[in-house]
C-alpha positions as CSV (number, residue, x, y, z in Angstrom):
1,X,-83.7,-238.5,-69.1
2,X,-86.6,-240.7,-67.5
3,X,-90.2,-239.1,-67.0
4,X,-91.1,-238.9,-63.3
5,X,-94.8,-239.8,-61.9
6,X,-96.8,-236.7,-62.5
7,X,-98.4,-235.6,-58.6
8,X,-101.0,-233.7,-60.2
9,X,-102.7,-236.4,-62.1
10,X,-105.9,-237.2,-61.3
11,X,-105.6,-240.9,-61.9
12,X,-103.4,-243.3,-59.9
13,X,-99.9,-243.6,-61.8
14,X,-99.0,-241.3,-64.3
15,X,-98.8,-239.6,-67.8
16,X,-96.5,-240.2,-70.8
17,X,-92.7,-237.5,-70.3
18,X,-93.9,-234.0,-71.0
19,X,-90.9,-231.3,-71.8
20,X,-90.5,-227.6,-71.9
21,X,-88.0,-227.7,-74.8
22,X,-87.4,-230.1,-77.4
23,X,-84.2,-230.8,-76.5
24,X,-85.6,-232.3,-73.3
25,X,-87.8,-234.6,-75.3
26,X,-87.2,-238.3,-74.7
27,X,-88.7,-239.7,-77.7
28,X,-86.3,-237.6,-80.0
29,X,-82.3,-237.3,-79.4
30,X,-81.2,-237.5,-83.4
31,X,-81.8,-233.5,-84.3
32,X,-78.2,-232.3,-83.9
33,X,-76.8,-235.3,-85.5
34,X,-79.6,-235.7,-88.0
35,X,-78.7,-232.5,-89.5
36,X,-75.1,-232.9,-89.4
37,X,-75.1,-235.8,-92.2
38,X,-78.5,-234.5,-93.7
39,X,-77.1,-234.8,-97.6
40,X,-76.4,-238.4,-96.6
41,X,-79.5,-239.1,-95.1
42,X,-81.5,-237.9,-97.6
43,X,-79.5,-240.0,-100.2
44,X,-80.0,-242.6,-98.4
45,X,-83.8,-242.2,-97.5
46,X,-84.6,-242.1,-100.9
47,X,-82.6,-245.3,-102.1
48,X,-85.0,-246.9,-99.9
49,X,-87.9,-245.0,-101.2
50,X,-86.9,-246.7,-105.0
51,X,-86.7,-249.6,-103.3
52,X,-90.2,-249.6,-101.8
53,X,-91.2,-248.4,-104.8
54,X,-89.6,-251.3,-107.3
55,X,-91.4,-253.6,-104.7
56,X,-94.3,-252.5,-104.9
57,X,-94.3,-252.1,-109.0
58,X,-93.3,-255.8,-109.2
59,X,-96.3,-256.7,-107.0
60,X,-98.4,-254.5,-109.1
61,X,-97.4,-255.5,-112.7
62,X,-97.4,-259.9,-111.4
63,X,-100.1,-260.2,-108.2
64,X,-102.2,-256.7,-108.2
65,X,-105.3,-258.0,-106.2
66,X,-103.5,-261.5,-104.8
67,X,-102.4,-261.2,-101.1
68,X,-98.6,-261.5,-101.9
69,X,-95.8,-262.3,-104.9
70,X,-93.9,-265.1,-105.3
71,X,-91.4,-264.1,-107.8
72,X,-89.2,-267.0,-107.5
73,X,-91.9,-269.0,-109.0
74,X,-93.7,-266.1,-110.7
75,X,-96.8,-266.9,-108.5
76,X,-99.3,-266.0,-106.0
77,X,-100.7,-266.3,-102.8
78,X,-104.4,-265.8,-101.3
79,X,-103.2,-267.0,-97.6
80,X,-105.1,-264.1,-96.1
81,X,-108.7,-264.0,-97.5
82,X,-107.2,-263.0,-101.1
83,X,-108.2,-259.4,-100.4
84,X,-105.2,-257.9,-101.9
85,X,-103.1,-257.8,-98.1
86,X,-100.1,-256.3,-99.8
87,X,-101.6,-253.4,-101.1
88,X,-103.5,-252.7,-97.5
89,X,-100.3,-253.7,-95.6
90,X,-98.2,-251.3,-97.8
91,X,-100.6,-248.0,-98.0
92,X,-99.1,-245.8,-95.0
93,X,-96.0,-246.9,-96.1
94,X,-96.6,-245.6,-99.6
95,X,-98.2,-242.3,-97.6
96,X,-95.0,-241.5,-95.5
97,X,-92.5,-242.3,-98.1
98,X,-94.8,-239.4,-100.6
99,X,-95.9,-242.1,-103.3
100,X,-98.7,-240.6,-104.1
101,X,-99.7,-242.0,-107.6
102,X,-99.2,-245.6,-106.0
103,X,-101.3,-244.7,-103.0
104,X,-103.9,-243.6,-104.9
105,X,-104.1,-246.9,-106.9
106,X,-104.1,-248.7,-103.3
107,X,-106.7,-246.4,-101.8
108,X,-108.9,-247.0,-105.2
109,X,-108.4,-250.7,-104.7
110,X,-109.7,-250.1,-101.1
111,X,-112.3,-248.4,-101.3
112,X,-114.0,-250.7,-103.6
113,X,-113.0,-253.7,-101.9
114,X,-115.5,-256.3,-100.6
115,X,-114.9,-257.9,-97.3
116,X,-117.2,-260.2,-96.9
117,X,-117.2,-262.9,-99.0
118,X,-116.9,-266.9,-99.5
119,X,-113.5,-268.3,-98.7
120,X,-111.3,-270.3,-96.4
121,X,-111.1,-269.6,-92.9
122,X,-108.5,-266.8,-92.2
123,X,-106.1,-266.0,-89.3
124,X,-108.0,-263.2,-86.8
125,X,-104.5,-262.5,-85.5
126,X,-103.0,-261.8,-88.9
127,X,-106.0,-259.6,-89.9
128,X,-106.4,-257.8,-87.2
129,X,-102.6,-256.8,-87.6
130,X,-102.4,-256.0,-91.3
131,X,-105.4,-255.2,-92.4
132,X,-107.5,-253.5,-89.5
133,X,-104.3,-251.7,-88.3
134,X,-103.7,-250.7,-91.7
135,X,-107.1,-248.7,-92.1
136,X,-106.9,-247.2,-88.6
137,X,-103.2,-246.0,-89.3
138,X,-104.5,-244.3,-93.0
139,X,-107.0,-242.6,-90.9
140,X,-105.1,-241.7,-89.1
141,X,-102.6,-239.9,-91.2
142,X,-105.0,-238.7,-93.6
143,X,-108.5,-238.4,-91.5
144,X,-109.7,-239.8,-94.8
145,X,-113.5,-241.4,-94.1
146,X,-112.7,-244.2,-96.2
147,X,-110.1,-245.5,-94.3
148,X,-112.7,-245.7,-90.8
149,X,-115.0,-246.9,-92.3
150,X,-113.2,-249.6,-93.8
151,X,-111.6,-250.0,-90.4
152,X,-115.0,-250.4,-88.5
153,X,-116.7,-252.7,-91.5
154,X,-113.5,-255.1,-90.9
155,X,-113.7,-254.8,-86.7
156,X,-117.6,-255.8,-86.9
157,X,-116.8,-258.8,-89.1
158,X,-113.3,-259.6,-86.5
159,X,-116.5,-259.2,-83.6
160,X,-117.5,-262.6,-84.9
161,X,-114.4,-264.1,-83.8
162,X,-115.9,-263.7,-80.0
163,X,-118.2,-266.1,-78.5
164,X,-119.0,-266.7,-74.9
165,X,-115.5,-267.4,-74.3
166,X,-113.2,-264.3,-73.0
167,X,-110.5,-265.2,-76.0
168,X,-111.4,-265.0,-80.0
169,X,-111.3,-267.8,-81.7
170,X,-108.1,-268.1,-84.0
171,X,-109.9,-268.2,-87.7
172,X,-112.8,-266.8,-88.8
173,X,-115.1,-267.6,-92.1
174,X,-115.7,-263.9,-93.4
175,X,-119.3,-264.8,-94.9
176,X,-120.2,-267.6,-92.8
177,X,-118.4,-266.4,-89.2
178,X,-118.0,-269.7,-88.6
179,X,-115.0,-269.9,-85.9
180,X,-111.9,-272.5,-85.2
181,X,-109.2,-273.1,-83.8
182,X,-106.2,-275.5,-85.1
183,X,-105.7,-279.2,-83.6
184,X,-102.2,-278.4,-83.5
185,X,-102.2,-276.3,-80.3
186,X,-104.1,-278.8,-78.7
187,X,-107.3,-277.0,-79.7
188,X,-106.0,-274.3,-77.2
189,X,-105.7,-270.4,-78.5
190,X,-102.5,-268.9,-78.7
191,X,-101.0,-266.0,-76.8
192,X,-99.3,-263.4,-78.9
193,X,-102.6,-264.1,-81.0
194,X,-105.8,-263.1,-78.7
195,X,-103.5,-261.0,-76.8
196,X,-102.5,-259.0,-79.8
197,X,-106.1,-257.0,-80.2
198,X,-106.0,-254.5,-77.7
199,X,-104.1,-251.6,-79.6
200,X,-105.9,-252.1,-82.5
201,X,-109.7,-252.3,-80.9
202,X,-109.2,-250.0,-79.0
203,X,-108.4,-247.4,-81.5
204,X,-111.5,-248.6,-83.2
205,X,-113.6,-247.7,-80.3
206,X,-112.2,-244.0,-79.8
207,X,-112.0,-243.0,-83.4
208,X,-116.1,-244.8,-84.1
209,X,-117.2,-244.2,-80.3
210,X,-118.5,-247.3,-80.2
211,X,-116.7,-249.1,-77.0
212,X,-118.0,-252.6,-77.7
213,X,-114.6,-253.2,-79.1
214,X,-112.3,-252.1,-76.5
215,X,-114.8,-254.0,-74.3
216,X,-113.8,-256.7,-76.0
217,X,-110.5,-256.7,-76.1
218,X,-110.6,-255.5,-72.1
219,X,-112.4,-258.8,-71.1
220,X,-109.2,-260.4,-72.6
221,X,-106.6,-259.0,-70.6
222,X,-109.4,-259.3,-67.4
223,X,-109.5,-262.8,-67.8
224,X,-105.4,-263.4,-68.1
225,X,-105.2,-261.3,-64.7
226,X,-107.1,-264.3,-63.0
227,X,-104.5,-266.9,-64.3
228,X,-101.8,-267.5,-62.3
229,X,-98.4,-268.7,-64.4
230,X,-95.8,-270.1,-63.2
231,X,-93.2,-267.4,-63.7
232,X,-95.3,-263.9,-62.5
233,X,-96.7,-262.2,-65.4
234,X,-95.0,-264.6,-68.2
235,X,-97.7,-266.2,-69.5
236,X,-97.7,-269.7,-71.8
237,X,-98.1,-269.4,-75.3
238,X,-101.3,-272.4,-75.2
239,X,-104.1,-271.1,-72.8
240,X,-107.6,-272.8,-73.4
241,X,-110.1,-270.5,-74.8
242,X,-111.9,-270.5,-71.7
243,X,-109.2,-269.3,-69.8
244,X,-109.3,-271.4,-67.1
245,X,-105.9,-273.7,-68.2
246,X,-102.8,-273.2,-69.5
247,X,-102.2,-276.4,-71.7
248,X,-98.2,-276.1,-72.0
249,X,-95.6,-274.3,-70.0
250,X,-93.4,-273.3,-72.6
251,X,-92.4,-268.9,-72.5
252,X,-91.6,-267.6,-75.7
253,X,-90.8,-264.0,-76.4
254,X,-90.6,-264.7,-79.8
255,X,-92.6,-266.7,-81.9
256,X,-96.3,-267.1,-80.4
257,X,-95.7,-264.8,-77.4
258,X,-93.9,-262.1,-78.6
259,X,-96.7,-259.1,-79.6
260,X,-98.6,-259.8,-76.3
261,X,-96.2,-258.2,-74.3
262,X,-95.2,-255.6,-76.2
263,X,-99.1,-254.5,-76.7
264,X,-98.8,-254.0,-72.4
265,X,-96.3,-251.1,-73.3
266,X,-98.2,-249.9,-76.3
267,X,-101.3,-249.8,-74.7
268,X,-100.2,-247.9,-71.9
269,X,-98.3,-245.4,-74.0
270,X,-101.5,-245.1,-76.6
271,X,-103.9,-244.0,-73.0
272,X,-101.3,-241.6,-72.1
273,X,-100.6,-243.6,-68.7
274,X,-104.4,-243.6,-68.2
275,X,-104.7,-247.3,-68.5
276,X,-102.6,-248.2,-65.5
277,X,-103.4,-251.7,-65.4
278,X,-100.8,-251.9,-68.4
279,X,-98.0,-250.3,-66.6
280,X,-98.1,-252.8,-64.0
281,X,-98.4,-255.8,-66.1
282,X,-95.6,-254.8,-68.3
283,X,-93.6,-254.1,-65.7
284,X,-94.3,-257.2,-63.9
285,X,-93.7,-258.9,-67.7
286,X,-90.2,-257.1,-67.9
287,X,-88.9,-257.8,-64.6
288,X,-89.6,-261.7,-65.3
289,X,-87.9,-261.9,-68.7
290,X,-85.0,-260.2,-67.2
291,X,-84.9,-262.2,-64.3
292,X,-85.6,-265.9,-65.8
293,X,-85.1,-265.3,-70.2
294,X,-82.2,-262.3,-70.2
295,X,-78.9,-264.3,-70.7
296,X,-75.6,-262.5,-71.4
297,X,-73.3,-265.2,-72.9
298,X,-69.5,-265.9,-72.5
299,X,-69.1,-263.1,-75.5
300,X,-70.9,-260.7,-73.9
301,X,-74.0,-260.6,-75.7
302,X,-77.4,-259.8,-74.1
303,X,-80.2,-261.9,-75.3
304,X,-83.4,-263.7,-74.2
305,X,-84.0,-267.1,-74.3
306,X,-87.0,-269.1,-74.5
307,X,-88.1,-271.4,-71.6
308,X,-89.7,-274.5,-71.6
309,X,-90.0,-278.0,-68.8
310,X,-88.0,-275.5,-66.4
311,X,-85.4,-274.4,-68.0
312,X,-84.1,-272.1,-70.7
313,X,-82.2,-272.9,-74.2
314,X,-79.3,-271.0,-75.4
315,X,-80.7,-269.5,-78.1
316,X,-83.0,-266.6,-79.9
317,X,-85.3,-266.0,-82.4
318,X,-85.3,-263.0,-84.6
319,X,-88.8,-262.3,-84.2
320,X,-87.7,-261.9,-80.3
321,X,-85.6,-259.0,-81.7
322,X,-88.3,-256.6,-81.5
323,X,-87.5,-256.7,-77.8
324,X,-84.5,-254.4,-77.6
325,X,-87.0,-251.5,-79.1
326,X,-89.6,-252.2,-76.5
327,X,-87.6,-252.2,-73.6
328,X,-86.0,-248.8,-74.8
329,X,-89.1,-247.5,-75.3
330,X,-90.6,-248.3,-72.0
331,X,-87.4,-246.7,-70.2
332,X,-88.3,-243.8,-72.4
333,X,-91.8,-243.4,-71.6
334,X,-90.7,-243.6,-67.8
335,X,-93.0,-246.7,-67.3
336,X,-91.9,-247.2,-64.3
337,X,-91.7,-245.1,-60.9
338,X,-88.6,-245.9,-60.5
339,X,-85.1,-244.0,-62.6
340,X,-83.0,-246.8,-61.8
341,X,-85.6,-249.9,-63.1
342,X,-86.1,-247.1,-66.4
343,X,-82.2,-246.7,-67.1
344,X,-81.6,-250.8,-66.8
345,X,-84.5,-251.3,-69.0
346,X,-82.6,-248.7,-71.5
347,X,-79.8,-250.9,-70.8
348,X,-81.2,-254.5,-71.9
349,X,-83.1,-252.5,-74.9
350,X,-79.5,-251.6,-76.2
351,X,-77.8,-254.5,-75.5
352,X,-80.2,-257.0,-77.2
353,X,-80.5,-254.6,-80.4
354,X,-76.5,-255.0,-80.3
355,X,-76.5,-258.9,-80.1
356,X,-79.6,-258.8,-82.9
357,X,-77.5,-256.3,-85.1
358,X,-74.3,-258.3,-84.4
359,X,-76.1,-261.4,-86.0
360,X,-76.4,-259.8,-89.4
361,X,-72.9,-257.8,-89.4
362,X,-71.0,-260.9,-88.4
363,X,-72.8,-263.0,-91.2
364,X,-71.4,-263.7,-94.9
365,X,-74.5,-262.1,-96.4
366,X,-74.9,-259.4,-94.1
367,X,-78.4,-260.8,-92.7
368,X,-79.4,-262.5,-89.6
369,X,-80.7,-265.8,-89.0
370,X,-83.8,-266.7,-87.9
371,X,-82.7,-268.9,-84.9
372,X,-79.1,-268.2,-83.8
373,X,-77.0,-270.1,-80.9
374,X,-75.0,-268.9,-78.0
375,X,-72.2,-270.9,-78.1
376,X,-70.3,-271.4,-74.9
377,X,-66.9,-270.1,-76.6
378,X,-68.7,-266.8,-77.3
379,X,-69.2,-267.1,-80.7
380,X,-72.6,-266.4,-82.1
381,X,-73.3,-269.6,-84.8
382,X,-76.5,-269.7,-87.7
383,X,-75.6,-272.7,-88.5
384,X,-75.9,-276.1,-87.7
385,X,-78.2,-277.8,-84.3
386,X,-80.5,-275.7,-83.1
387,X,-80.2,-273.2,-85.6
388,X,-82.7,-271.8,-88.6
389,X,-80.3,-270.3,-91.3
390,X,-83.4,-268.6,-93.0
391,X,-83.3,-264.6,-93.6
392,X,-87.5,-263.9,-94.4
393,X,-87.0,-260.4,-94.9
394,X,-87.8,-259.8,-91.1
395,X,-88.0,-256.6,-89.5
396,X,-87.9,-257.1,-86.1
397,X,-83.8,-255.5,-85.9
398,X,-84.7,-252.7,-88.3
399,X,-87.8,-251.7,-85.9
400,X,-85.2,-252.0,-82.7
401,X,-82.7,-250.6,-84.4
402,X,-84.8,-247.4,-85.5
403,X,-86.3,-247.0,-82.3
404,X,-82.8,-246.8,-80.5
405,X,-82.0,-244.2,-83.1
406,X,-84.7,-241.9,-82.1
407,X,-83.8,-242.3,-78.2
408,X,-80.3,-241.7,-78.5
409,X,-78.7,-240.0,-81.9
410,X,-76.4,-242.2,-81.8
411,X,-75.2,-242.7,-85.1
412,X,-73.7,-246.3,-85.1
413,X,-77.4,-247.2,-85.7
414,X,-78.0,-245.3,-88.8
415,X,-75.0,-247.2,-89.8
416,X,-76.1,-250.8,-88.9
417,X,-79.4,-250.0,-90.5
418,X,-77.9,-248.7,-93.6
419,X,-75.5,-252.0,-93.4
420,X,-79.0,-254.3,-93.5
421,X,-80.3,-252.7,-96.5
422,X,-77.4,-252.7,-98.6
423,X,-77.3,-256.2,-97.9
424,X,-80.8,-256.9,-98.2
425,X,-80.5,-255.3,-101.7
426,X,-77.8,-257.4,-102.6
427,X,-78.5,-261.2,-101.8
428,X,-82.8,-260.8,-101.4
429,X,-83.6,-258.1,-104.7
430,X,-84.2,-260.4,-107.9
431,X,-85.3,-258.8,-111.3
432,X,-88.9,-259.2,-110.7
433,X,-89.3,-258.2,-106.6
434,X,-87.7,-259.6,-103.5
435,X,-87.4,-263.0,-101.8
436,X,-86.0,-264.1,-98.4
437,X,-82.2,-265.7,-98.3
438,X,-82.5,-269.7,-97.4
439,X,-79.1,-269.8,-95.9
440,X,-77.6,-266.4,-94.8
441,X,-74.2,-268.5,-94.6
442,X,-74.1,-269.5,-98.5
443,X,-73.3,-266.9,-100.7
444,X,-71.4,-268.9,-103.2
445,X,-74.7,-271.0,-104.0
446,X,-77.3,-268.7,-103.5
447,X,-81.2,-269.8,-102.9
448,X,-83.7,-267.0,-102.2
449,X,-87.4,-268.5,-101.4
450,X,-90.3,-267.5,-103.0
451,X,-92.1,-265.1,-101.2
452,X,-92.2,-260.9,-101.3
453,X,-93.8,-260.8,-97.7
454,X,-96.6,-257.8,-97.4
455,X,-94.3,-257.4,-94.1
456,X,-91.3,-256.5,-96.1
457,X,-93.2,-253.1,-97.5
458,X,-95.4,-252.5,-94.3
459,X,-92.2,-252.9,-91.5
460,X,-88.9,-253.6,-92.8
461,X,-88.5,-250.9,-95.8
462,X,-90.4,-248.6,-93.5
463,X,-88.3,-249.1,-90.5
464,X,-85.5,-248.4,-92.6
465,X,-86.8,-245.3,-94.3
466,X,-87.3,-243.7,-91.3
467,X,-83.8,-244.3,-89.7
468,X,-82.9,-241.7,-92.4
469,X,-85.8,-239.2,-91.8
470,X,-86.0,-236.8,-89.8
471,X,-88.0,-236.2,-86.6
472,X,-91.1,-234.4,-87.9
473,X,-92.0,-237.8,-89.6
474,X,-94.0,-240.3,-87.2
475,X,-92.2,-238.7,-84.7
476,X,-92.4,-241.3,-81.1
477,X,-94.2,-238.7,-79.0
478,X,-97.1,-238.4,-81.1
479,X,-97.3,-242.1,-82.5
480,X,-97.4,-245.9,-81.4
481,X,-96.7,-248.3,-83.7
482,X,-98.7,-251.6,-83.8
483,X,-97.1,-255.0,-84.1
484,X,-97.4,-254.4,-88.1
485,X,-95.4,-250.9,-88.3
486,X,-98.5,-249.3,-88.6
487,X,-98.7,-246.2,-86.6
488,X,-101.6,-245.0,-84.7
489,X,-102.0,-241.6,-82.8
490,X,-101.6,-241.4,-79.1
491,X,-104.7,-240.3,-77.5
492,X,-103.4,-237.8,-75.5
């Protein structure tokens, strides 16, 4: 199942699987089984297409132009430079689901969309996710001009973020490029932020020629090689912008670490192998987490944990979930050398999906926390210390869930997927859009919050959608997704 180095590479380390027949393909194991329950899937595929589409219609008749809806409140939100984030975050959504009449609204709202303008500082991290990665995915899929150039007016202004330090700063004024960075960190940058830019810039650079992004981008990950962390190639989430001090020692895969690591896969799948340097950091990443964060508890569940003052908690986040698709994935790719180190990373990729799938199956509502306990009788528990009972209409299980769907055919996944989204649909769809589930215990005194996230059309509808598409759509041999479900060609 696992690719093998290629000996007649000319670069040290080696290439993505190639295959004589499909059926040998990694990337794609859902044909046969795919086509057994096609009826159903396509049923089910376009419930999730009216779905996207009801989303985005309540966003378009309440917010059009505002960065997100609030339809518990009937309001809006600007948090992201007001530049209309849930129409960019939603448009290759809107392409691979075949809305065409809504994509052209979004593409006419792009292309006359100003950039650079007078506001509040913004979030580099969060802009370089949603709405760079956007554009390069659209041009992608479409090779439509307006999409690059959008994508390289936004990367010149995200250029300002840089100064003489090897990290970005974490916001940047869009007319003024003034930079800062919050006092809450400690005035240090954050991980899974700076080290969430490489995917995206360096697209930028092979689809513009123009490498002064990548170079960018490569300075970052040149500068974290001369750190030395505690636990080898873990880093901490604070690191001062200089790069010359970590200023905590807490290791999260989830919140504020999360993306960086899973960039070290991407970025070696996107290069077709040819940036080795990733390869070997990932590896070095996943060979930590399993050793020091991957827990089983007394039920049996795999999950990791987050460590901190020198030891680990008993706990996960959901946004750590995203984990059981990248591990898969790497075993797929054949990241490492090694069959044995590929299979076990196959392994921990299934097992944590499981435990993340296992929080939303075994809930009243059907939907996962967003910080569950392991509890020492093997019971899972959202509730209670230690706990955050919020469901934000994540996608982090959907995207693992999806991606162990395409590596395997194994149906159970199509299943748990199709359980999340009848649920979703029944405790977070209100008349006027959808809104996250406050306690995903309650559901005799239901409280949704207020926000329709631009995540929840970009990632979790997609994710979802796809489970029940076939192979020929962004099929994983030909595409990498960044951290925002937005999918970007390999450059083979």
């Amino acid at each position: 199942m696992f690719a093998k180095p290629n000996k007649n590479n000319k670069f040290k380390g080696h290439k993505l699987p190639r295959w004589s027949k499909e059926s040998e393909n990694p990337f794609n194991k859902i044909d046969s089984s795919y086509k057994k329950n096609e009826a159903k899937n396509i049923e089910r595929a376009n419930k999730v297409k009216d779905a996207m589409k009801f989303a985005w219609d309540s966003y378009k008749a309440n917010a059009w132009g505002h960065d997100e809806w609030l339809p518990t409140r009937e309001g809006n939100s600007d948090w992201l430079g007001g530049f209309g984030l849930s129409i960019v975050d939603s448009l290759d959504t809107l392409k691979i689901m075949g809305l065409q009449e809504e994509l052209n609204d979004g593409k006419d709202w792009v292309k006359r969309l100003n950039h650079v303008r007078a506001g509040d500082k913004i979030s580099v991290f969060e802009a370089n996710i949603r709405y760079l990665g956007s554009y390069l995915a659209m041009y992608d899929l479409t090779g439509d001009e307006v999409y690059k150039n959008k994508a390289k007016e936004f990367g010149d202004i995200l250029m300002h973020s840089f100064g003489s330090d090897p990290f970005p700063a974490s916001f940047l004024g869009f007319l003024d490029h003034e930079t800062r960075i919050p006092g809450w960190t400690g005035s240090c940058v954050i991980l899974s932020e700076f080290g969430t830019m490489s995917l995206e810039f360096s697209r930028l650079s092979d689809i513009t020629g123009d490498p002064k992004y990548k170079k960018k981008t490569d300075g970052i990950i040149q500068a974290l090689m001369k750190m030395k962390p505690q636990l080898k190639g873990l880093y901490p989430v604070f690191i001062s912008q200089d790069g010359k001090r970590f200023c905590n020692n807490q290791v999260s895969i989830g919140a504020m670490g999360d993306s960086y690591y899973e960039y070290l896969l991407k970025m070696w799948m996107y290069t077709d192998g040819r940036e080795e340097l990733y390869s070997k950091l990932f590896e070095e990443a996943a060979d930590s987490i399993i050793e020091h964060l991957y827990k089983v508890s007394p039920g049996g569940n795999g999950y990791i944990s987050t460590y901190e003052y020198g030891s680990t908690s008993k706990k996960q986040e959901h946004l750590t979930c995203f984990a059981g698709g990248m591990f898969a994935l790497a075993a797929a790719s054949g990241i490492s050398s090694k069959d044995n180190k590929n299979k076990h990373y196959m392994e921990v990729g299934a097992e944590i999906t499981r435990t993340c799938a296992q929080t939303y199956l075994e809930s009243p509502s059907g939907l996962g926390a967003e910080i569950f306990v392991f509890e020492d009788n093997g019971k899972i528990r959202q509730s209670g210390p230690g706990t955050t009972t919020w469901y934000f209409l994540r996608p982090e299980t959907v995207e693992s869930i999806f991606i162990l769907w395409r590596l395997t055919g194994d149906e159970k996944y199509q299943e748990w997927g199709w359980k999340i989204f009848e649920a979703i649909e029944k405790y977070c769809r209100l008349e006027n859009g959808y809104a996250g589930l406050k306690d995903v215990n309650n559901i005799k005194d239901i409280h949704q919050d207020e926000v329709q996230q631009s995540f929840f059309m970009a990632e979790t509808l997609k994710y979802i959608y796809l489970i029940f598409k076939d192979s020929n759509t962004i099929p994983l041999d030909k595409y990498v997704f960044n951290t925002e479900a937005h999918p970007f060609l390999i450059n083979y």
